[in-house]
C-alpha positions in Angstrom: 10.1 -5.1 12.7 7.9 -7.9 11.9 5.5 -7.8 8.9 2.1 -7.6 9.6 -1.1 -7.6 7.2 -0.7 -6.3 4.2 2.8 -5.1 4.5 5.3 -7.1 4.1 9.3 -6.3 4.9 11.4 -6.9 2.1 15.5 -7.4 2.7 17.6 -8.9 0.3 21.4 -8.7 0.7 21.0 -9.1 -3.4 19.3 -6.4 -4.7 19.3 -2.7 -4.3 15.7 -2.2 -2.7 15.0 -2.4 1.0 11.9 -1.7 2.8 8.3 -2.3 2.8 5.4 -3.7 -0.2 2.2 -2.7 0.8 -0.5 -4.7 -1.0 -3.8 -5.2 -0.7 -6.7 -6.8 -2.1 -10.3 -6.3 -2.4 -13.3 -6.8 -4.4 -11.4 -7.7 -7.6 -8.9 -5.1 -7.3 -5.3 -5.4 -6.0 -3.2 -2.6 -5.4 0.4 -2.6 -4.6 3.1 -0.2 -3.1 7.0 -0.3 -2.6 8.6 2.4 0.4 11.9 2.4 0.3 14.0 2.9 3.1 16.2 4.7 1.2 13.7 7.5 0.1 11.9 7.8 3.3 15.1 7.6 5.7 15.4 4.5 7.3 13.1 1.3 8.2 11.0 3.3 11.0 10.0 5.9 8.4 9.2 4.0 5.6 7.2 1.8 7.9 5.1 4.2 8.8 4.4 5.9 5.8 3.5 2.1 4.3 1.2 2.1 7.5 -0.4 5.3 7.0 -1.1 4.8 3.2 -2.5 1.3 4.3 -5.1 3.4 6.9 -6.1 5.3 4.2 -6.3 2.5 1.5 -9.0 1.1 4.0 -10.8 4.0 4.7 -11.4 4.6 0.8 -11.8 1.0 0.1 -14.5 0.3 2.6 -16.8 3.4 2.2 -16.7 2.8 -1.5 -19.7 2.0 -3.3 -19.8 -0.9 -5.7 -20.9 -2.5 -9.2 -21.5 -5.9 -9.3 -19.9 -6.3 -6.7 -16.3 -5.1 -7.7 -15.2 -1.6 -7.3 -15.5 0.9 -9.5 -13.4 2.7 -11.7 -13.7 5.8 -9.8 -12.2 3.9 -6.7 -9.8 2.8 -8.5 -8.5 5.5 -9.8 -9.0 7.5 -6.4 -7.1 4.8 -4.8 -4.3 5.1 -7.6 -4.3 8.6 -7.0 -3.7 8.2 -3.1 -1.0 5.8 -3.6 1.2 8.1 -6.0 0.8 11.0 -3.3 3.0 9.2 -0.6 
């Protein structure tokens, strides 16, 4: 699978973790993601739950309201929230 934006394939022959970083910044704010193949079941899986969170990332980052033009802290913490769910 090729890495697209925002995810980005990680596979080392050196260290112990293979699978996806999902990262993504906006507004002052970056927020970042590791799936594992190895929790999720293989590279399809942890593909697509790095995809889904990333839907849902945008979906929370774009209807949210800002302050001087950064996010706020409930955003962020909303955002944080969604990301220890998966």
């Amino acid at each position: 699978m090729k890495s697209i934006k925002n995810l980005t394939r990680f596979t080392y022959e050196t260290t112990g973790f293979q699978g996806w970083r999902l990262s993504i910044s906006r507004k002052g704010a970056t927020f970042t993601k590791y799936f594992s193949d190895k929790k999720y079941g293989g590279e399809k899986e942890s593909f697509a739950a790095a995809e889904a969170s990333l839907a849902g990332l945008k979906l929370v980052l774009d209807a949210a309201k800002l302050a001087d033009g950064k996010h706020t802290a409930t955003t962020t913490r909303k955002v944080e929230k969604l990301l220890e769910k998966v």
